[in-house]
C-alpha positions as CSV (number, residue, x, y, z in Angstrom):
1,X,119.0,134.6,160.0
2,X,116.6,135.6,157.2
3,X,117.7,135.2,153.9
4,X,119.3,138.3,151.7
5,X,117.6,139.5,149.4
6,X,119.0,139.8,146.2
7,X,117.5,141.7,142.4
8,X,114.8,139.2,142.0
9,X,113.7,138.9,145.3
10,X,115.3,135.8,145.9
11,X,117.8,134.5,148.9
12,X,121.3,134.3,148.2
13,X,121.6,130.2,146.7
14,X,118.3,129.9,145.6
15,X,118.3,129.3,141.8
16,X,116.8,132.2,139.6
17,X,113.0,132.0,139.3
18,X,113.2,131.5,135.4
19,X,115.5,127.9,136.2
20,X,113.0,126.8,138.6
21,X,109.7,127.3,136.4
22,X,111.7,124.8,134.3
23,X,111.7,121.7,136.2
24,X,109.1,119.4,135.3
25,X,108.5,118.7,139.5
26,X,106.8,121.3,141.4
27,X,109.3,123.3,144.5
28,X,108.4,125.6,147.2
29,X,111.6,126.7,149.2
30,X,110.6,128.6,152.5
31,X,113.0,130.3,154.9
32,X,114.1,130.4,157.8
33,X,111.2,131.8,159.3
34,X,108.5,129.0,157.2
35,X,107.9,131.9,154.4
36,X,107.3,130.6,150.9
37,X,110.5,132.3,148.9
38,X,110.3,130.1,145.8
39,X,106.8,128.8,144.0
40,X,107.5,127.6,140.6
41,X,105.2,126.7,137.9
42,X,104.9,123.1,138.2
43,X,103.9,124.0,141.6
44,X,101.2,126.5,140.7
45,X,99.7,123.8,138.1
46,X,99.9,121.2,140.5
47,X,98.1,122.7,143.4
48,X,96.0,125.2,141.6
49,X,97.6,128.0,143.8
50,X,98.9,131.1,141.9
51,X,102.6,132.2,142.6
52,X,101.7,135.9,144.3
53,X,99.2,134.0,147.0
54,X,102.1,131.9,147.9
55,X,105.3,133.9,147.9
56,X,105.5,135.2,151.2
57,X,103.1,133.3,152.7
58,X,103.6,130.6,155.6
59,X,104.6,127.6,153.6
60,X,101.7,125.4,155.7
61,X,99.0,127.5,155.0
62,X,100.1,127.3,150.7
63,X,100.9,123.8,151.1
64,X,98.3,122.3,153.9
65,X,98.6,118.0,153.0
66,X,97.2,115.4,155.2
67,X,98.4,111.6,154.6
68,X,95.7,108.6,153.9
69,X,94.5,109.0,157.4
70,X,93.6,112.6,157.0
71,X,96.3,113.7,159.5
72,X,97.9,117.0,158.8
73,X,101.3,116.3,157.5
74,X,103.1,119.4,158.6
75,X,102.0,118.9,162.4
76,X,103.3,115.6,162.4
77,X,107.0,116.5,160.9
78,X,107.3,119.5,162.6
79,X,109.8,120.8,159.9
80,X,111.1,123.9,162.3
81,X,111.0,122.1,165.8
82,X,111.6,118.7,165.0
83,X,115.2,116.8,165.6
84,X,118.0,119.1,164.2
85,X,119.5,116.1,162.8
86,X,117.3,115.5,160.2
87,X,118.4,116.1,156.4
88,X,115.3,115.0,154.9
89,X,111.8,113.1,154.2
90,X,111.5,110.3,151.9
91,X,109.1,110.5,149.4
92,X,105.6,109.4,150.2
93,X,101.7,110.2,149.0
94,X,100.4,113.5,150.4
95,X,96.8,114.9,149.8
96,X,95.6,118.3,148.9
97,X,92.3,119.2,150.7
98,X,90.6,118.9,147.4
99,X,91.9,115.2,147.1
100,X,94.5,115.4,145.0
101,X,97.2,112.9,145.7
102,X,101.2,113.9,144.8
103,X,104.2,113.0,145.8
104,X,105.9,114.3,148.2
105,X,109.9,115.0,149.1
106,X,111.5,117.5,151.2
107,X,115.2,118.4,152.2
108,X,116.7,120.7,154.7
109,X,119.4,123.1,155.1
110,X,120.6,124.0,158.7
111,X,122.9,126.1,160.3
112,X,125.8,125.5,161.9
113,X,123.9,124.8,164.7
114,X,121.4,122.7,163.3
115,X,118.8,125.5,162.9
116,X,116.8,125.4,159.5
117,X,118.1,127.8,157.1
118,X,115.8,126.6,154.2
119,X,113.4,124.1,153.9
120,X,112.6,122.5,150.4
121,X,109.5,120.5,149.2
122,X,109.1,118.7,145.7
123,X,106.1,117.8,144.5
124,X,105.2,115.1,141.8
125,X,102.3,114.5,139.7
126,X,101.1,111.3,141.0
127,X,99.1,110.3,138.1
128,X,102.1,108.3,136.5
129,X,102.6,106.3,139.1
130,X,99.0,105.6,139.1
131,X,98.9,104.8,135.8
132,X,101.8,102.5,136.6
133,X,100.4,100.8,139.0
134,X,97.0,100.0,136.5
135,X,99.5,98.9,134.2
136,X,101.3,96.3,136.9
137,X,97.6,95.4,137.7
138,X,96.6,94.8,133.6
139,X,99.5,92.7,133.3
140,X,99.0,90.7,136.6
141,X,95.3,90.1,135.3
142,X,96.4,89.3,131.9
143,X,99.0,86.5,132.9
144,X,96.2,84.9,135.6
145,X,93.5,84.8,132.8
146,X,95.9,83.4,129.6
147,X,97.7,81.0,132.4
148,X,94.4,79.5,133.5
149,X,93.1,77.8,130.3
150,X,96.3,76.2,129.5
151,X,96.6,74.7,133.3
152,X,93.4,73.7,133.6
153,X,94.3,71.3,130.1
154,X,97.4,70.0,131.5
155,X,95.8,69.4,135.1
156,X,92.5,67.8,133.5
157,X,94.6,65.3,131.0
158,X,97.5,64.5,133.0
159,X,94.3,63.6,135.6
160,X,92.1,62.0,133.4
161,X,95.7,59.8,132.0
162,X,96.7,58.3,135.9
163,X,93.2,57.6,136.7
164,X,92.0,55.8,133.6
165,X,95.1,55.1,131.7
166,X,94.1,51.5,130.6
167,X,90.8,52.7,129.3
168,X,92.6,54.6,126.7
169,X,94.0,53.6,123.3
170,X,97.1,53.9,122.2
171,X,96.1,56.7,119.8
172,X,93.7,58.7,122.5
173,X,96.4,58.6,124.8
174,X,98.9,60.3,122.1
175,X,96.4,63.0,121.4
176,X,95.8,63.8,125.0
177,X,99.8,63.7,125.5
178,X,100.6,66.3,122.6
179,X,97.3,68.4,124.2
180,X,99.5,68.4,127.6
181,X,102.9,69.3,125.7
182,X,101.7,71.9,123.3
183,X,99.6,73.8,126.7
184,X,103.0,73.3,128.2
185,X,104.5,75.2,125.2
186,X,101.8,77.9,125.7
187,X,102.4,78.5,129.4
188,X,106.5,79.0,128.9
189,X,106.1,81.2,126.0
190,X,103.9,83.7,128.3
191,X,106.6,83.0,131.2
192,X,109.1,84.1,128.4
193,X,106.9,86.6,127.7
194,X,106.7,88.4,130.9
195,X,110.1,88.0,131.8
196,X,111.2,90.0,129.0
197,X,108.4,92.4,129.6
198,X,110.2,92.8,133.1
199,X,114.0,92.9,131.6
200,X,112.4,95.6,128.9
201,X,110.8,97.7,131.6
202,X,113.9,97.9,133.9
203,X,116.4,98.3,131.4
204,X,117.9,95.0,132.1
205,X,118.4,93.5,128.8
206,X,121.2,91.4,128.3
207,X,122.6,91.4,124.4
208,X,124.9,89.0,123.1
209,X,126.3,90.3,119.7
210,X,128.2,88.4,117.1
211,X,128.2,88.6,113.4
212,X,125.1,87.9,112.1
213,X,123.7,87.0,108.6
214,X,120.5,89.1,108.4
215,X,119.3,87.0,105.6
216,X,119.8,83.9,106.6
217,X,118.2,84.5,109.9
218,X,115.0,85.8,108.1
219,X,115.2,82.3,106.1
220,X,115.2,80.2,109.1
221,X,112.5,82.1,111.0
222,X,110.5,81.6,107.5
223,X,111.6,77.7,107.3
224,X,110.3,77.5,111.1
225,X,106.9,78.9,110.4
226,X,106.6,76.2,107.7
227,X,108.0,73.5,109.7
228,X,104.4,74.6,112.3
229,X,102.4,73.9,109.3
230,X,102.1,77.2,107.9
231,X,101.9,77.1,103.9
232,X,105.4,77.8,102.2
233,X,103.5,79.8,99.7
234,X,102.0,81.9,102.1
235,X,105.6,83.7,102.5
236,X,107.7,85.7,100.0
237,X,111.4,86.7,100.7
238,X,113.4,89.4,99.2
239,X,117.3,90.3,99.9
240,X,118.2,93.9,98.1
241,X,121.8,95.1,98.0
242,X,124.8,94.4,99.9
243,X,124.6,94.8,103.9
244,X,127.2,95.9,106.3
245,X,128.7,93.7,108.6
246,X,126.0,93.5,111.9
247,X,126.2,92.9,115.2
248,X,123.7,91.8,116.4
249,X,121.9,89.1,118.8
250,X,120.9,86.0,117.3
251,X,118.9,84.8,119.9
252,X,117.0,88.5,120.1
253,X,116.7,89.0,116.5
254,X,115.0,85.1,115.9
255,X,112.4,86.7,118.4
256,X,111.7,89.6,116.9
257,X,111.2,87.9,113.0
258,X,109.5,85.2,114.8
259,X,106.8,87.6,116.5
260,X,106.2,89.5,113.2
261,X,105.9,86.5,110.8
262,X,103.4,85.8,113.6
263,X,101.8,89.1,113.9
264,X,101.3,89.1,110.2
265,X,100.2,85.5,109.8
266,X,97.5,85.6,113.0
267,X,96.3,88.8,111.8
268,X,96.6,89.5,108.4
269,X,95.8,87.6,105.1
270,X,97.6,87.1,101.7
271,X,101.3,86.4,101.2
272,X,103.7,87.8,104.0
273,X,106.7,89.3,102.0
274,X,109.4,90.0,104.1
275,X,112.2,92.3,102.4
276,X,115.7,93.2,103.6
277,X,118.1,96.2,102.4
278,X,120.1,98.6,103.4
279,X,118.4,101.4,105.5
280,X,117.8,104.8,103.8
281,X,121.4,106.0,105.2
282,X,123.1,102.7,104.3
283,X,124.8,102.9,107.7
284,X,122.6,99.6,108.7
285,X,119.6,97.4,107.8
286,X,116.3,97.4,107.7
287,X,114.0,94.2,107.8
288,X,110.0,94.9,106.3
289,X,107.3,92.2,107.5
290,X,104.4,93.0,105.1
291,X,100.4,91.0,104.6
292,X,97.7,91.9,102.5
293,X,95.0,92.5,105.4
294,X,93.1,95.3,106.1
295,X,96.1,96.8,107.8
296,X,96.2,98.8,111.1
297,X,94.1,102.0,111.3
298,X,96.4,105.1,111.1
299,X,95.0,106.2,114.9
300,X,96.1,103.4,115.8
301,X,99.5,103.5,114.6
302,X,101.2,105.1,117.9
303,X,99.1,102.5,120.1
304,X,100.3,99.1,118.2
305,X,103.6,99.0,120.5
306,X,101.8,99.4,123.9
307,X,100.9,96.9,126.1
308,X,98.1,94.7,125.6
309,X,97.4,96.4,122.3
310,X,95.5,93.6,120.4
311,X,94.0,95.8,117.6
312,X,90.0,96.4,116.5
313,X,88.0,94.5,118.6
314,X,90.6,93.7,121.4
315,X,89.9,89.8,120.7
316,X,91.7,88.5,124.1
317,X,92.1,84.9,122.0
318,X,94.7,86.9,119.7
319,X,97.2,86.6,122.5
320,X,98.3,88.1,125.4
321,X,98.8,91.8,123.8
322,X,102.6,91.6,124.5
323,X,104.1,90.8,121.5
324,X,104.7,93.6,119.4
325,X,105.7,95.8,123.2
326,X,108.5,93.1,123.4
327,X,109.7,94.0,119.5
328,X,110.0,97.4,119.7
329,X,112.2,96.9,123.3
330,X,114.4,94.5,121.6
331,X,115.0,96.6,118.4
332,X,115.7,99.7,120.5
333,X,117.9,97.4,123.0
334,X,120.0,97.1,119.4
335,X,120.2,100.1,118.8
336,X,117.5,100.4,115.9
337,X,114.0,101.5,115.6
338,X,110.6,99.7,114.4
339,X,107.4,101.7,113.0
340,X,104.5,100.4,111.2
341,X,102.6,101.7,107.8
342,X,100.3,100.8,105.4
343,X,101.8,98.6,103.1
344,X,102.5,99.2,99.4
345,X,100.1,96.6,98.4
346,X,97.5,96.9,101.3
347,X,97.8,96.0,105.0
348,X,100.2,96.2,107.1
349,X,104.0,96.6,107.1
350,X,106.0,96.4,110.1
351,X,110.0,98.2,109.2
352,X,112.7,98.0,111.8
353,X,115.9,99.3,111.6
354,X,119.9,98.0,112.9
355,X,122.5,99.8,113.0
356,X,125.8,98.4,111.4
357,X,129.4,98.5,113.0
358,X,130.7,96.3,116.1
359,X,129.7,97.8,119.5
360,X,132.1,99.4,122.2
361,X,131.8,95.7,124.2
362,X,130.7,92.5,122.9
363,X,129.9,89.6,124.9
C-alpha cells in the first residue's frame, strides 16, 4: 500500500515540494508505513530539524511531542492502530523536547478499509497566540485598574450622601453629586471603549451610512469640545475644495473627530487646526487633526495605533491607551486609512482618509 513514487520523490497527491515550502504552517505527511514523505520549511524552522534527517524517517522519531503533562503524544493517539474511524485531531498545544510549545493539527487519509493511507500533521508557531493571550491579559488589567478609581468615587459619595445627607449643604451636596455623575461618565466611556475594542478585533463592526456633511460634523465635534470648557481659540478650522458626496457613519465618524480633538488637546499644545479637502486622488476626503507640541517621535510612528500606546513616558493618567487603536478600526471599517506625521508647523498631525461613492448595502 506504499505510496508511488513519482519525479520528485513524492506520492502520487501529495503537493509538489516547492508549494509546500510555501505555506506559512509547518507539514510533515508520513505514509502508509509512518515514513516522513513531506517536511517543508516552516517545519524545518519550527522544529530546528533539517529536511534530509526527516524525509524517510519514522514520523515519531522527527516529530517526538509530549502534552503539558509530559506524556508522549504519539503513544497516546496511536495514529496507525487507533479507531479506523477517526478523520482527525483538533488542534491543541504540543511540546518539543526542548520546550518549545506549537500548535498542533492532524488529519488522516484511509483506505477503503479504514487503513491509513497518509497521515498529515500541521504545526503553528505558538508565539501569536501567546502574544494574544498577553494582550487579552493587558487589556483585562488595564480595564480593572482605570475602573477602580472611578468606582471607588461613586461608592465613597453616594455612601458618604445616605449616611450623612443632612450634614451637607445644599452646595456640598451638588459638588459631590456632579463628582458621582462625571465618574459615572468615565466608567461608560471605558465600557464603550472596550466594547468596540471587542467589535474591532472580531470584525464585528456594524456601520450605518447615510449622507454626511464632513464639515459640518468637524464643526460640531469642535462646538462640543468648547461646550466641555475647552477655549474656542484654541481650535482653528479649514474646509478646502468641493467634496464628493460621502457615506459615511455619523455616529462612527463623531467618534473618531471626537478622540483626535482629544488626542491633540490632552497631548499637545498650541492651536489645534483641523483641515478638510479632497484626498490626493479626489476620489474621497481627507480630515487632518494638527497641534503645535513636540509631536510623536518618528520610531514611534508605527506603534501610535496599538494598544495601550500612551506615548513617551507611558503616563497611565493619559487614558486607558485605547483611543487612537479604536480610530484607526473605525477608519478602516469605512473604507479609509489614518497615518500620523510631523506637522507643517511642529507636532503632530493625525490624516485620515474616506472614500467617496454610496456602498453596495446601506443600512
Amino acid at each position: 500500500m506504499g505510496g508511488v513514487d513519482v519525479p520528485g520523490g513524492l506520492p502520487v497527491g501529495v503537493p509538489p515540494r516547492a508549494a509546500l515550502d510555501d505555506l506559512p504552517d509547518g507539514l510533515l505527511i508520513a505514509d502508509d508505513r509512518a515514513r516522513v514523505v513531506a517536511f517543508n520549511r516552516a517545519a524545518v524552522r519550527m522544529t530546528g530539524v533539517p529536511a534530509g534527517s526527516a524525509l524517510g524517517g519514522d514520523f515519531r522519531d522527527v516529530l517526538p511531542l509530549h502534552d503539558a503533562e509530559g506524556r508522549d503524544w504519539w503513544k497516546c493517539v496511536a495514529p496507525y492502530e487507533g479507531l479506523s474511524t477517526r478523520t482527525r485531531h483538533p488542534e491543541r498545544s504540543l511540546y518539543l523536547a526542548d520546550g518549545t510549545e506549537l500548535l498542533v493539527t492532524a488529519a488522516y487519509r484511509r483506505d477503503a478499509r479504514g487503513r491509513v493511507e497518509r497521515f498529515t500533521v500541521s504545526l503553528r508557531d505558538a508565539a501569536a497566540r501567546a502574544r494574544r493571550e498577553r494582550d487579552r491579559a493587558d487589556l483585562v488589567s488595564t480595564v480593572a485598574h482605570e475602573l477602580r478609581s472611578p468606582l471607588t468615587s461613586v461608592k465613597g459619595f453616594t455612601a458618604t450622601l445616605l449616611a450623612k445627607w443632612h450634614r451637607f449643604n445644599d452646595d456640598q451636596k451638588r459638588v459631590m453629586l456632579e463628582t458621582v455623575n462625571a465618574d459615572a461618565d468615565r466608567v461608560t466611556r471605558l465600557i464603550t471603549e472596550l466594547l468596540d475594542v471587542s467589535r474591532i478585533e472580531a470584525g464585528r463592526l456594524e456601520m450605518r451610512r447615510r449622507v454626511v456633511d464632513l464639515p459640518a460634523e468637524v464643526r460640531r465635534a469642535v462646538a462640543g469640545r468648547i461646550a466641555a470648557g475647552d477655549a474656542a481659540d484654541r481650535f482653528r478650522f479649514e474646509a478646502r475644495g468641493p467634496l464628493p458626496e460621502l457615506w459615511l457613519d455619523p455616529d462612527k465618524i463623531d467618534q473618531i473627530l471626537g478622540n483626535l480633538l482629544e488626542n491633540a488637546v490632552r497631548h499637545g499644545a498650541g492651536t489645534v487646526t483641523i483641515v478638510v479637502e479632497p484626498d490626493a486622488q479626489e476620489r474621497g476626503a481627507a480630515v487632518s487633526v494638527r497641534d503645535e507640541g513636540e509631536g510623536i517621535p518618528p520610531e514611534a510612528a508605527q506603534r501610535v495605533f496599538r494598544q495601550f500606546w500612551r506615548g513617551p513616558g507611558g503616563n497611565r493618567r493619559a487614558g486607558t491607551g485605547l483611543g487612537l487603536f479604536i480610530v484607526k478600526g473605525l477608519v478602516e471599517a469605512h473604507g479609509g486609512t489614518i497615518a500620523v506625521r510631523r506637522a507643517p508647523g511642529g507636532g503632530a498631525e493625525f490624516r485620515f482618509t474616506v472614500p467617496a461613492g454610496a456602498p453596495a448595502h446601506t443600512v
